[in-house]
DRENLO-641402 format. One record per residue (C-alpha): residue in one letter; z, x, y; residue number from 1. Coordinates in steps of 0.05 Angstrom, whole numbers, plus 5000, padded with zeros to 4 digits. Example, Ala and Ser with C-alpha at 12.3 -4.5 7.8 and 13.67 -1.06 7.14 Angstrom:
2
- A 5156 5246 4910 1 $
- S 5143 5273 4979 2 $
***
This chain:
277
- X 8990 5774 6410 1 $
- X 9034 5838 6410 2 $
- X 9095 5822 6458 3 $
- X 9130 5895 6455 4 $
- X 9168 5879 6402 5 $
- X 9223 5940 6388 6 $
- X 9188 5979 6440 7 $
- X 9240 5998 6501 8 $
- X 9202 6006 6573 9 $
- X 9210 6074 6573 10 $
- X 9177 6080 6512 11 $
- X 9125 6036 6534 12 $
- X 9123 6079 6600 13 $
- X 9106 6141 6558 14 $
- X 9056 6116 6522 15 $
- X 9024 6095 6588 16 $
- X 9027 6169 6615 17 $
- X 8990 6189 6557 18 $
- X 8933 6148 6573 19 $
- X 8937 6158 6638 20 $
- X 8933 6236 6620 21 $
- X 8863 6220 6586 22 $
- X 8841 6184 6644 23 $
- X 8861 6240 6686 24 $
- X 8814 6284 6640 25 $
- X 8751 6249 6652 26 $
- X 8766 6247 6729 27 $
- X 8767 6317 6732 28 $
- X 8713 6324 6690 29 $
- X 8668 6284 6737 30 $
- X 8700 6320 6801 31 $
- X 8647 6362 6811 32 $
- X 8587 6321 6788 33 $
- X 8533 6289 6834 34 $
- X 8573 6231 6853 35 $
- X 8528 6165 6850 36 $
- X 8575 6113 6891 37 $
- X 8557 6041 6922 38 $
- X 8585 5993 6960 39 $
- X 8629 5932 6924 40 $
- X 8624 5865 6962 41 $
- X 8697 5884 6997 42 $
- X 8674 5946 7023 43 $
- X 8700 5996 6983 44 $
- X 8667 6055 6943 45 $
- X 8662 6056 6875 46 $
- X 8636 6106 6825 47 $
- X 8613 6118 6745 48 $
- X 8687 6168 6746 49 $
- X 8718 6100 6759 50 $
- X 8676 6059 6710 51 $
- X 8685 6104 6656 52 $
- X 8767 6113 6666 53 $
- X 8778 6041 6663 54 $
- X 8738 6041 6603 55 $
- X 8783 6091 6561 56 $
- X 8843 6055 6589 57 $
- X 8822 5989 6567 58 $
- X 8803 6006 6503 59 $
- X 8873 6053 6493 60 $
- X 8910 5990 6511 61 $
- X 8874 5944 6467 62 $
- X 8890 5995 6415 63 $
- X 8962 6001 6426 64 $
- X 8981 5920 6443 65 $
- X 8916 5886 6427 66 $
- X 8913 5822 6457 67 $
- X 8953 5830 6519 68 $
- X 8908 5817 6586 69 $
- X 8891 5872 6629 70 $
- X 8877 5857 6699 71 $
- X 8830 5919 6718 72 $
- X 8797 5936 6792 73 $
- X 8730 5947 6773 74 $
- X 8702 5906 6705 75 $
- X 8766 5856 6692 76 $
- X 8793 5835 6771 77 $
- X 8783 5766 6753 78 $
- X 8822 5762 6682 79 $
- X 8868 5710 6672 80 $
- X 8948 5736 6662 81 $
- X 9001 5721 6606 82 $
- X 9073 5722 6601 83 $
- X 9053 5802 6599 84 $
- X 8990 5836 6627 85 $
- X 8972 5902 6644 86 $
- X 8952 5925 6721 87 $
- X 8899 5968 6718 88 $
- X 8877 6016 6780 89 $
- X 8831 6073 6744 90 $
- X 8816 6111 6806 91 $
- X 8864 6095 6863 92 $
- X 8841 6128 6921 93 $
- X 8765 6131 6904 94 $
- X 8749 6159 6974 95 $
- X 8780 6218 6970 96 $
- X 8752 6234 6901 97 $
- X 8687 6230 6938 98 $
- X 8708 6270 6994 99 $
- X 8747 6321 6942 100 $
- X 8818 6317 6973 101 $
- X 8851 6309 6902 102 $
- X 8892 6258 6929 103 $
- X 8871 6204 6882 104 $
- X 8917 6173 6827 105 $
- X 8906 6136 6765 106 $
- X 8958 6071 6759 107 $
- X 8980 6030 6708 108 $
- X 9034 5971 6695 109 $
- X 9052 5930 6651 110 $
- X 9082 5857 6684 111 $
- X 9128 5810 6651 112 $
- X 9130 5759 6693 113 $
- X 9118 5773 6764 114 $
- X 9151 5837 6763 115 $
- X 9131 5910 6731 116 $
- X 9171 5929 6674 117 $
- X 9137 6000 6663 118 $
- X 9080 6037 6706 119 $
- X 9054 6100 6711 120 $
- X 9021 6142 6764 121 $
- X 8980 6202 6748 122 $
- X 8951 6246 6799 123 $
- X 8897 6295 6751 124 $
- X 8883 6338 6819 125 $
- X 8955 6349 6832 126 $
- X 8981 6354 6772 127 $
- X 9034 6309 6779 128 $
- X 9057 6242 6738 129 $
- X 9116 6190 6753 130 $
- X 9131 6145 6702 131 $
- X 9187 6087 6703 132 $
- X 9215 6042 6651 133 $
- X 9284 6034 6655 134 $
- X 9288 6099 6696 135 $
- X 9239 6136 6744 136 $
- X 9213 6204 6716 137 $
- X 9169 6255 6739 138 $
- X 9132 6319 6710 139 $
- X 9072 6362 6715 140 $
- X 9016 6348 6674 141 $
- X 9013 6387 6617 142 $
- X 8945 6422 6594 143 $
- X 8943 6388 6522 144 $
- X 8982 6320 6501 145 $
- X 9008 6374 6444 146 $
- X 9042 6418 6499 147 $
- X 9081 6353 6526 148 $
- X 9109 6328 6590 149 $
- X 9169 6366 6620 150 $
- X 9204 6301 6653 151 $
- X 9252 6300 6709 152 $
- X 9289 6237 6741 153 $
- X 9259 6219 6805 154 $
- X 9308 6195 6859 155 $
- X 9300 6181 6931 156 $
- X 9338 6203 6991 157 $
- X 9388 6179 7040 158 $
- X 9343 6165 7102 159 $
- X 9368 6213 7153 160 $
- X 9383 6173 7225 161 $
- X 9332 6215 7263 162 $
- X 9262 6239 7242 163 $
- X 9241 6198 7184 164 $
- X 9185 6209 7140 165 $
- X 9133 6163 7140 166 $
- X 9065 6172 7099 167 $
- X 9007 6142 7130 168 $
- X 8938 6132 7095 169 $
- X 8883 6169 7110 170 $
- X 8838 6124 7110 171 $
- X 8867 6055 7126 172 $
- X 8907 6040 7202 173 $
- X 8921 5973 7238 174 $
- X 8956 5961 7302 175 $
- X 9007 5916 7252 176 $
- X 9022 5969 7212 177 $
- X 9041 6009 7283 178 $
- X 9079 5959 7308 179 $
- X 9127 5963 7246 180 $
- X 9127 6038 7247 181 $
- X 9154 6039 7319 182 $
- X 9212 6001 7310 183 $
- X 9235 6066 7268 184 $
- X 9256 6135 7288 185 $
- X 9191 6166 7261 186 $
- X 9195 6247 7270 187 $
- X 9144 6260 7218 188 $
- X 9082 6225 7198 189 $
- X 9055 6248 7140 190 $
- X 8981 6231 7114 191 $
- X 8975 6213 7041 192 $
- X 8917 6170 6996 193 $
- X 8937 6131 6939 194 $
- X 8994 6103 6902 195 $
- X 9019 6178 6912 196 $
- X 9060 6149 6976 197 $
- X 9106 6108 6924 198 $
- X 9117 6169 6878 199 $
- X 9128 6213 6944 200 $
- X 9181 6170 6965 201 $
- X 9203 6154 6892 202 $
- X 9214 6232 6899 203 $
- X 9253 6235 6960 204 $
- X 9200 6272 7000 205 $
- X 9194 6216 7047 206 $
- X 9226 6146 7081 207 $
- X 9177 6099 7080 208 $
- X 9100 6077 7076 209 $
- X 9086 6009 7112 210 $
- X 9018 5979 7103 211 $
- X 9001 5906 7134 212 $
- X 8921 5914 7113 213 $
- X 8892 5885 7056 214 $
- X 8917 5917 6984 215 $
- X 8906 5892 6919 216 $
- X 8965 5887 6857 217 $
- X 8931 5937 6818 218 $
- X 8941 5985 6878 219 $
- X 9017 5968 6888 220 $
- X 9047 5944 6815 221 $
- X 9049 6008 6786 222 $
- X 9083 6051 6849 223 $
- X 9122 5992 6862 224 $
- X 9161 5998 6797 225 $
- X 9168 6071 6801 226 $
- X 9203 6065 6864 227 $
- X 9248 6014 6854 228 $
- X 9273 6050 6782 229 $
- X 9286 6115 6833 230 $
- X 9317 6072 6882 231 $
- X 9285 6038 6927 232 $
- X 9242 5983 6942 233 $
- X 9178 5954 6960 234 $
- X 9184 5885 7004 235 $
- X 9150 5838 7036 236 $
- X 9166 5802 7093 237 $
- X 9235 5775 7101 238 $
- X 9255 5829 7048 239 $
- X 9232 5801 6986 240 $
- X 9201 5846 6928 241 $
- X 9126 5840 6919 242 $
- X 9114 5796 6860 243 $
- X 9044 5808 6814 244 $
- X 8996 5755 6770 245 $
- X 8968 5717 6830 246 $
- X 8905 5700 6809 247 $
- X 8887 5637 6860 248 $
- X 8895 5685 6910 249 $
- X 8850 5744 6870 250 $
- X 8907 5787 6862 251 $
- X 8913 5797 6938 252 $
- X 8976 5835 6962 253 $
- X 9009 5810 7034 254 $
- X 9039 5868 7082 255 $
- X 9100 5908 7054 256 $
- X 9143 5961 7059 257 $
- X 9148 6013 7012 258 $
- X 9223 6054 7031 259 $
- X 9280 6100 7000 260 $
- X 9332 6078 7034 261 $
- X 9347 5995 7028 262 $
- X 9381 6002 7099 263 $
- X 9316 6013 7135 264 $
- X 9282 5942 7108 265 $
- X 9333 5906 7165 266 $
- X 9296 5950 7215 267 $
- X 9224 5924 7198 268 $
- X 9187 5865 7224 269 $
- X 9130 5855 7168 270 $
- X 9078 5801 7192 271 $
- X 9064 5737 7145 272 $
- X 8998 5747 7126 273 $
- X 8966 5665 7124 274 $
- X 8923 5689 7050 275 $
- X 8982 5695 7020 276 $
- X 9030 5656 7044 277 $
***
C-alpha cells in the first residue's frame, strides 16, 4: 500500500485541491439539471451530482495512492480504516445544491491516525478553496488546472470581547446548540451551509460555529484540519480535538465547537452526547 512516502502534506494537500477542482466541475455541471433526489435511511437528500463526484474522487485517489481506504458518504460509509484513510464528503451541503444557494462544498482528508494531516474544501459555486497541510491556504478557483491556484495563508482572528461572529446552519438548530451560543457575546449570527463555516473562520471572517446535532467525520475532518493549520480549533466537550476512524460508532461525530480564538473554548459548555461517548 502507498504510505506517502517523500510526499510532504502540503504536497499531498495540493494534489487534493486538484481533485477537488474536478469534482467541483461536475457539480456545476449538474447545477442546473432536473435534480432527481431521494431520501437516505438518515433523512438526508441525496442526488446523481453527489453519486457521480464521489465517483471521480475515488477513482483520482486510487490513482494517486492506490490502496489507501477511503471512507466516502454515499457508496463507501461503511469501509474499514488503516493507519491512513481518506474522508470523503463529495457534496457537503446537498440541500442547498437542491435549493441553488451555492453554499455547498466538496471535502476531503486524508487521516493518519485519528487526526487529519491534509484536507481540502472546495466550494465550485463560490469559487473559493482552503487547503491545509502543514499550513492553511486559500485561493479562488481557477478556470483551468493549467491557469493554477493563486494561494494565500489563511489565518484567523483575535475574537473581539463584544459582538462575535457566529455562523449558524441553515438548515440544522437545536435548543443545545442555543444553549452554548448564549453563554457568548453573540452580536452577529451569520447563516452558512457546509464545511464553508470552518474555512470562514479558518479565514478570520468569523468566531465560532457550534453544532451539538448529529454530524458525520466526513462532514468535519476536512474543515477541522484547515482550521486548526490557520489557528484554531475544533473541540469536543471538555476541550479535546475531534478525533476521526470510528467505525463501531459509523463514523458518528459528538457536539463541538469549531472557533478562532482558543480563549473562547473555556466559555462553552458542549453536552456529552451518550452515542459517542
Amino acid at each position: 500500500m502507498m504510505r506517502f512516502d517523500g510526499q510532504n502534506p502540503d504536497e499531498i494537500a495540493l494534489k487534493l485541491a486538484h481533485i477537488a477542482w474536478e469534482a467541483g466541475r461536475i457539480l456545476r455541471g449538474m447545477e442546473s439539471a432536473i435534480v432527481d433526489k431521494r431520501i437516505k435511511d438518515d433523512g438526508t437528500p441525496t442526488t446523481a451530482a453527489d453519486l457521480a463526484a464521489e465517483r471521480l474522487i475515488i477513482q483520482r485517489l486510487d490513482e494517486s495512492w492506490s490502496g489507501v481506504p477511503v471512507v466516502a458518504e454515499e457508496t463507501s460509509s461503511s469501509t474499514q480504516t488503516d493507519d491512513y484513510f481518506f474522508l470523503v464528503d463529495p457534496l457537503d451541503g446537498t440541500g442547498d445544491f437542491i435549493h441553488g444557494t451555492g453554499e455547498y462544498s466538496v471535502n476531503i482528508a486524508l487521516i493518519h491516525g485519528d487526526r487529519p494531516v491534509a484536507a481540502v474544501v472546495a466550494a465550485p459555486a463560490m469559487g473559493s478553496v482552503w487547503i491545509a497541510g502543514d499550513t492553511a491556504l486559500k485561493s479562488p478557483l481557477p478556470d483551468s488546472l493549467e491557469a493554477g491556484f493563486d494561494w494565500r495563508e489563511a489565518r484567523v482572528r483575535p475574537a473581539p470581547e463584544k459582538d462575535l461572529v457566529a455562523l449558524v446552519s441553515r438548515r440544522h438548530g437545536d435548543m443545545a446548540t442555543e444553549t452554548c451560543l448564549s453563554a457568548l457575546s453573540i452580536g452577529t449570527r451569520r447563516m452558512t451551509s457546509s464545511a464553508l463555516k470552518f474555512c470562514l473562520i479558518a479565514s478570520g471572517e468569523a468566531d465560532v460555529y457550534v453544532r451539538c446535532g448529529p454530524t458525520m467525520e466526513w462532514d468535519t475532518a476536512a474543515g477541522d484540519h484547515i482550521l486548526t493549520c490557520a489557528g484554531g480549533s475544533v473541540v469536543g466537550p471538555g476541550g479535546a480535538p475531534l478525533t476521526y476512524g470510528h467505525e463501531g460508532r459509523g463514523y458518528r461525530n459528538g457536539p463541538f465547537a469549531a472557533i478562532g480564538d482558543g480563549a473562547l473554548a473555556t466559555r462553552l459548555d458542549l453536552p456529552v452526547s451518550a452515542s459517542v461517548a
